[in-house]
N, C-alpha and C positions, 0 to 999 in steps of 0.2 A: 398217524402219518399219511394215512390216504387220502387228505386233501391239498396237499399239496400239488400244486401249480405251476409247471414251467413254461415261460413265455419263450419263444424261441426262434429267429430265421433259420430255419431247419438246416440249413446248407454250413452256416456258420461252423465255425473250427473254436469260439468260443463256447457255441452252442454245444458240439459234441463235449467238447471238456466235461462240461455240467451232468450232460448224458450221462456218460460214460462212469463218473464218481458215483451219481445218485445211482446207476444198475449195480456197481460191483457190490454197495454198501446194498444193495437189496432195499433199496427206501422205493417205496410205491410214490408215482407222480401222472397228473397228467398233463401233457406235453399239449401246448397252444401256439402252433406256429402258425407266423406270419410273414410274405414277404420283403425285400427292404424298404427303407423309409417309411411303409404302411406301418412297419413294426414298430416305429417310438408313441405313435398313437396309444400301441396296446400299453408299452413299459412305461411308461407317463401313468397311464388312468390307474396303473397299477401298484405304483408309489415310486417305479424306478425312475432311471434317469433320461437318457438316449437310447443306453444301447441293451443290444442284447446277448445273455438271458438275464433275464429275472425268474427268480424263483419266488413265490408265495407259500409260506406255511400258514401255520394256525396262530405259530409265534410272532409272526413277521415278513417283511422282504427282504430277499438278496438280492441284492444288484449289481455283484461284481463275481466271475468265476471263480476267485478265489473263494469268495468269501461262502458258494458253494461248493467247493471240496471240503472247507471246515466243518461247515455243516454234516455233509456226509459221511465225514470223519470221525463224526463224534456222533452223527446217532449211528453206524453199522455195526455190527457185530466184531472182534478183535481182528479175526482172518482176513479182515478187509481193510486193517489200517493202512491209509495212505500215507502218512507222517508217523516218522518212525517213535519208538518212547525214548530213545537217546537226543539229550534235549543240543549237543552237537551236530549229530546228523540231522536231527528235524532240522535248525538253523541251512544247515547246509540244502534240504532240501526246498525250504522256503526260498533261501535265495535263488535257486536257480528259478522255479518257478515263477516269482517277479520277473526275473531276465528274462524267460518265454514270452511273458505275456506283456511287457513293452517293450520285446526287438520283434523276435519270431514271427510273434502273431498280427501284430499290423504288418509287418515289410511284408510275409507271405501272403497276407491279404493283399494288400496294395498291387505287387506283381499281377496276382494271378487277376486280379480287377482290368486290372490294363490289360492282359492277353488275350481275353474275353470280352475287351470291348462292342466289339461290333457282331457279338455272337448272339443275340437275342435268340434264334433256338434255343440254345445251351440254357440260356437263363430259362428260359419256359420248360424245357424237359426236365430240369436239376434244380430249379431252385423255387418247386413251388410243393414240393412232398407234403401234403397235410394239410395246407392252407384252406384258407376259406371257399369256396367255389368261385364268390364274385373275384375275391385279388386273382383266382387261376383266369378269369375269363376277363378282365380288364390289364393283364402283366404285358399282352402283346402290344397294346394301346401307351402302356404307361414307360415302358419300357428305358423309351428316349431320356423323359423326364427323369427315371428313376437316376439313368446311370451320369446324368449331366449333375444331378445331386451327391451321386459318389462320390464322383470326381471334386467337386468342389470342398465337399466336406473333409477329404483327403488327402486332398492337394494331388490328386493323380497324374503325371503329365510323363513324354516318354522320358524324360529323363529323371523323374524322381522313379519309376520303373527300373532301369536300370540300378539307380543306387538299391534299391529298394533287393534286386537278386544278388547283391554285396554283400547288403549285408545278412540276407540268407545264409548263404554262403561262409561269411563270418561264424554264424553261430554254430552252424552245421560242422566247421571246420573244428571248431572250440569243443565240441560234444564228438566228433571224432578223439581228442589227443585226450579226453578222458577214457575214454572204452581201449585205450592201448593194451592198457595194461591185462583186459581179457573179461573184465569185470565184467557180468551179467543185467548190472544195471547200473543206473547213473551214477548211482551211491551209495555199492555195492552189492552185496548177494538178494537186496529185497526190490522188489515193484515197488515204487514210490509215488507220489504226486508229479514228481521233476519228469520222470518217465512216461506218466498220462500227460502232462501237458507240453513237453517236447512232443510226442508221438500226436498227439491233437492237432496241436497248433501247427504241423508240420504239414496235414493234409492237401491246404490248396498246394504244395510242390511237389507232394508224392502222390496223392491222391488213392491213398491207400483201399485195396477193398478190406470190406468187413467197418468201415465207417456207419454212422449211426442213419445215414438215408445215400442213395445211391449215386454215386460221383460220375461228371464225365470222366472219362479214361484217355490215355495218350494219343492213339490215333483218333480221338474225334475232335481234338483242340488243333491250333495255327502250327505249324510242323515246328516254328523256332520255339516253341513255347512246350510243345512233347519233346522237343532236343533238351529242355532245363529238367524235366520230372523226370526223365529216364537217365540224366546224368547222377539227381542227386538220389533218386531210387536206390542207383549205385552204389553212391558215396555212403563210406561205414556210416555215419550219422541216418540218412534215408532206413538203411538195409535196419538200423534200431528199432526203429521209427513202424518201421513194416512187418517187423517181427514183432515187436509188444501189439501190434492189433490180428497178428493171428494168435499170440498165445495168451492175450492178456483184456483183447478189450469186450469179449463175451463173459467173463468167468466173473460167476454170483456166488455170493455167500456160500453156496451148497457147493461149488466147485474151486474154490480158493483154499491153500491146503498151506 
């Protein structure tokens, strides 16, 4: 397993997902991040598609986060299963984790894309952790280009922005009226996948610390845009979200009980 290969935009909320599965499961990997757009050059040459992560084993490619939790899932040790052996509750946790990962995780992307528009600092101090030297020393040059390619490839504009913290806000709302009832996780008494990847994919709006490379924080973003992260920080769904990455998203095979 130690040649395994993670391509990665380090800053990515899909990207931590992947992270965060392959450390609990104790799978040895090493991480190749790039920053954006420069990134489909690597996942292309690499067998993936667009986006990122890809994962490279000895067996193969993954090219979709899910399809890296599986992975994980099944080579880690039992303490570390993300999917539970109840072949209802696994269903159940699949399906949430699809709904993360086409509402959650684009709309929270897309938001926080647009808030950060015109924050080229930001991008240069957060979104170049690892990279190669030349993308850190060409990112202030490219910058423009990169995010006019965002934008297009995302349809970013201020108003699909706004729909975009809706429906945030929708699923956050959805993932509150489950936790009513007291339940410690999604899908009850166990850490699941639904869990890692709500708590993930949640990042660009809480921007949780203890993330897998280091996030701006609420006073260094557009003051209306630290009013949306310190609201859903808040909101039971956030406060989940923030609690599974301090008790959940460092803990390895040796520390999962």
């Amino acid at each position: 397993m130690a040649n395994n290969v993670l391509i990665t935009i380090p800053i990515s909320h899909f990207c931590e997902k992947a992270r965060w599965a392959l450390e609990r499961a104790g799978i040895p990997y090493e991480e190749r991040p790039h920053v954006q757009v420069i990134h489909r050059f690597a996942v292309r040459r690499a067998g993936g598609g667009t986006t990122a992560p890809v994962l490279i084993t000895p067996d193969g490619v993954l090219g979709e986060s899910a399809d890296i939790l599986a992975f994980a899932d099944a080579h880690g040790p039992d303490a570390s299963k993300i999917y539970p052996a109840d072949p209802d509750t696994a269903a159940e946790v699949r399906a949430l984790e699809r709904d993360f990962d086409e509402r959650l995780g684009p709309e929270g992307r897309a938001w926080m894309y647009h808030q950060l528009h015109d924050r080229r600092d930001l991008a240069i101090r957060y979104g170049c952790a690892g990279v190669p030297a030349w993308e850190r020393r060409i990112m202030p040059l490219t910058y423009p280009v990169m995010i006019r390619v965002i934008d297009r490839v995302l349809e970013i504009t201020p108003a699909s922005a706004r729909r975009s913290e809706e429906a945030v806000r929708a699923t956050f709302d959805e993932v509150a009226e489950r936790l009513r009832d007291g339940r410690p996780y999604l899908c009850g008494d166990e850490f699941t996948a639904a869990d890692l990847t709500f708590s993930a994919l949640s990042a660009p709006v809480v921007m949780p610390p203890g993330y897998g490379v280091p996030l701006p924080q609420p006073d260094e973003i557009p003051p209306s845009a630290a009013k949306v992260v310190r609201e859903l920080r808040e909101h039971p769904a956030g406060a989940h979200a923030l609690k599974m990455y301090r008790e959940e998203r460092h803990r390895t095979p040796a520390l999962v009980t």
